[in-house]
C-alpha angles and dihedrals in degrees: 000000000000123000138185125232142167115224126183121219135184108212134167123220137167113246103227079252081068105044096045086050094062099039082059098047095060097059131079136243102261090052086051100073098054089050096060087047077053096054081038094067111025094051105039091196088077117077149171128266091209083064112054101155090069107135142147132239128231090252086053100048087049085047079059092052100051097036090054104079095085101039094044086053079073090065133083115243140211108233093199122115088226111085118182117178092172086088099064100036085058099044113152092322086269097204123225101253087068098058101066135030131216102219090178132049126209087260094053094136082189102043090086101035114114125188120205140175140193142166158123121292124241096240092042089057089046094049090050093060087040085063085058091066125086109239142139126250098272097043086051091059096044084056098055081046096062097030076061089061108053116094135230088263084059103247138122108238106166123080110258083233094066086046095051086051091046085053088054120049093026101049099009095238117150115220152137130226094260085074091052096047095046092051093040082060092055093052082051094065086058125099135303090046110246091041114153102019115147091217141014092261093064081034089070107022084057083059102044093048083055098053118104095221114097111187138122094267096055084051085040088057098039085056089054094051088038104043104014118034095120088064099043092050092061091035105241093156085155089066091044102053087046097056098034085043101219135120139272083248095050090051103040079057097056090034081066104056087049092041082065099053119099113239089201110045094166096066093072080060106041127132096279100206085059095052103043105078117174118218102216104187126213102207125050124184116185131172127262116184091323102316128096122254126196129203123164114223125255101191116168090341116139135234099248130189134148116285119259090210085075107042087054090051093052077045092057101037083054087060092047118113101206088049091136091070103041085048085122095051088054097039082050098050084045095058089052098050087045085056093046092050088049097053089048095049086040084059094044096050092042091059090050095047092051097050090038087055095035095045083057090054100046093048088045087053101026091129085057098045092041094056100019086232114150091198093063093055111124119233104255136176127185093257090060081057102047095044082061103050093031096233127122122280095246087046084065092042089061091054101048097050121103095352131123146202137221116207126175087260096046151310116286135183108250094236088057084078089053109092149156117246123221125193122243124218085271097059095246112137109225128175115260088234081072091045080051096052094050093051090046092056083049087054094048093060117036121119099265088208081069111023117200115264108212088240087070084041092059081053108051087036084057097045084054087050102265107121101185124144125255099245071063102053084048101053096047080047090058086046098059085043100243125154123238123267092268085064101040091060116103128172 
């Protein structure tokens, strides 16, 4: 049987002000400029402040009002007869410096800085020197096919048999593998020298059979990489001085022609407009008679307010006097400027939010940003940050994610200055960046005959008053990406 009932209910929800705050929050900079071309070009009602001579044509503003009908359905109406527009024209005398937002000053050092790159692709430069061989037709395409499997370190990684069956069933040539070897060794005479190997161990023996010098120690090297790569790998260098009968001399000597070899020829040829990838931070704190000074970084973002050409249309269809039937249109260009006001507000919250956030950061760790020293950072959470602004703790996330800084000694992602804190025997917190950079200098110099074992690690970090296990010191050694002590260890 069915009843009606009435039920109360307390709920939270985001208002879509808030939600496009925080989508907004969590890109860069760099991100942030083709979001707002993005805003540009999807509401009509924002604009540019570069181009003030934006306006619309009668043909365009009928094309409004014809147009209106579907997107109008999305907002909600007012059924009444009585239809006054005057409210919302009005509406709290908005005044004109909040329809619009400067995102740039006079004295903007990055407001005119444009990056650009250009270059040749690896495979392009690969498929140049292809054209200087003498080869038949099918040769010739065998050649751009493999040419299309190596990859941007210069190496073959796919089986010739999946390559004769690629060339099969997608071009109908008939072919065997000894085509495509003769022609991969071919490829393998090209530049950089070791292009086209299918494993490190081709990779360098392609470059050592290049090279000019013919000696002991170059055929000393090519038997190591021959007969004996397992071993040199894992430096054993113990096992292959013992089988090959030579000395630790004779094999430093022939270590150092391989240690010159470069194990991925294909990155000096890369697309370089792949690989250059520029860093734009969005945070930059510089020194100014010994204090600390912060500016966020404006770089290629427009000037944006609400375009004129709207509020007086909503002017015009008020003193209409057939206002009744053009209501959609109305409701339509007030849904647009609604939008507009919204993204400018959104920007102008998001860059008070981020100085706000990041001036709470640089005061927190101002002994590390005023001497560059990692082992005066601070131990700091997001909470630590968020007590002091007074913001949820996503909210700093977001801010935090996928920013950066520039100080005078580098550019650092924003999360590097987030870090747990450990107490020493004397009871003091510190930050485990400073534990790493400890360990690191350890590292750095130790004696490279007798690497360090993090066992003797544990045990130098605990005589300096870090008593941390040594599953720890292996894993803070795996974060800085260093070997273990087996690998680290040279003749």
């Amino acid at each position: 049987m069915l009843r009606q009932q009435l039920q109360q209910k307390l709920l939270q929800k985001l208002s879509p002000q808030q939600i496009l705050l925080m989508k907004l929050l969590q890109i860069p900079a760099v991100s942030l400029e083709q979001r707002i071309k993005e805003e540009l070009e999807e509401n009509p009602a924002l604009e540019d402040e570069a181009d003030p001579d934006q306006d619309f044509s009668d043909d365009e503003i009928e094309t409004f009002e014809e147009d209106n009908n579907s997107e109008a359905e999305l907002v909600e109406t007012d059924q009444n007869d009585d239809f006054d527009i005057s409210e919302y024209i009005d509406d709290d005398d908005t005044p004109t410096y909040k329809l619009s937002i400067n995102n740039s000053s006079e004295d903007d050092e990055y407001s005119s800085q444009n990056l650009y790159v250009s270059g040749k692709s690896f495979q392009e430069t690969l498929i140049e020197q292809l054209g200087t061989y003498e080869l038949n037709d099918m040769q010739y395409l065998i050649g751009l096919n493999l040419i299309g499997n190596i990859d941007d370190s210069g190496y073959l990684q796919r089986e010739l048999s999946a390559i004769v069956d690629d060339l099969a069933f997608t071009q109908n040539i008939d072919t065997q593998e000894e085509e495509l070897i003769f022609v991969l060794k071919i490829i393998q005479e090209f530049d950089p020298s070791g292009v086209g190997a299918r494993n490190l161990q081709e990779c360098l023996l392609l470059q050592l059979n290049r090279l000019e010098i013919q000696n002991p120690d170059v055929e000393l090297a090519k038997e190591i990489l021959r007969s004996h790569f397992s071993e040199f790998s894992r430096k054993h260098f113990d096992k292959i001085t013992a089988q090959l009968l030579i000395s630790d001399t004779d094999l430093k000597r022939a270590m150092e022609y391989i240690l010159k070899l470069n194990p991925k020829p294909g990155n000096s040829l890369s697309d370089t407009s792949r690989t250059n990838q520029y860093i734009i931070p969005d945070f930059v704190i510089t020194y100014n008679e010994g204090m600390l000074e912060l500016s966020l970084t404006s770089k290629n973002i427009p000037e944006l307010r609400v375009n004129r050409t709207y509020n007086e249309m909503l002017e015009n269809y008020s003193a209409s006097k057939d206002k009744k039937s053009k209501k959609d249109t109305i409701l339509f260009v007030k849904q647009k400027i609604d939008s507009a006001r919204w993204f400018i507000d959104a920007i102008k919250q998001r860059q008070n939010t981020l100085l706000l956030t990041m001036t709470a950061i640089m005061e927190y760790q101002e002994e590390y940003f005023l001497t560059g020293d990692d082992t005066c950072l601070k131990p700091m959470i997001l909470k630590d940050i968020a007590d002091i602004v007074r913001l949820d703790i996503s909210t700093i996330s977001r801010v935090a994610n996928s920013k950066y800084v520039q100080c005078p000694f580098g550019i650092f992602p924003l999360k590097s200055f987030f870090s747990e804190s450990m107490q020493t025997d004397s009871g003091e917190e510190v930050s485990t960046r400073e534990v790493k950079k400890i360990l690191a200098d350890c590292i750095e110099n130790e004696n490279k005959l007798k690497p360090l074992t993090d066992d003797h690690l544990g045990i130098i970090l605990k005589d300096k008053g870090y008593n941390i296990a040594r599953r720890t010191v292996a894993k803070y050694r795996e974060q800085l990406g260093i070997p273990v002590a087996r690998l680290r260890r040279e003749l």
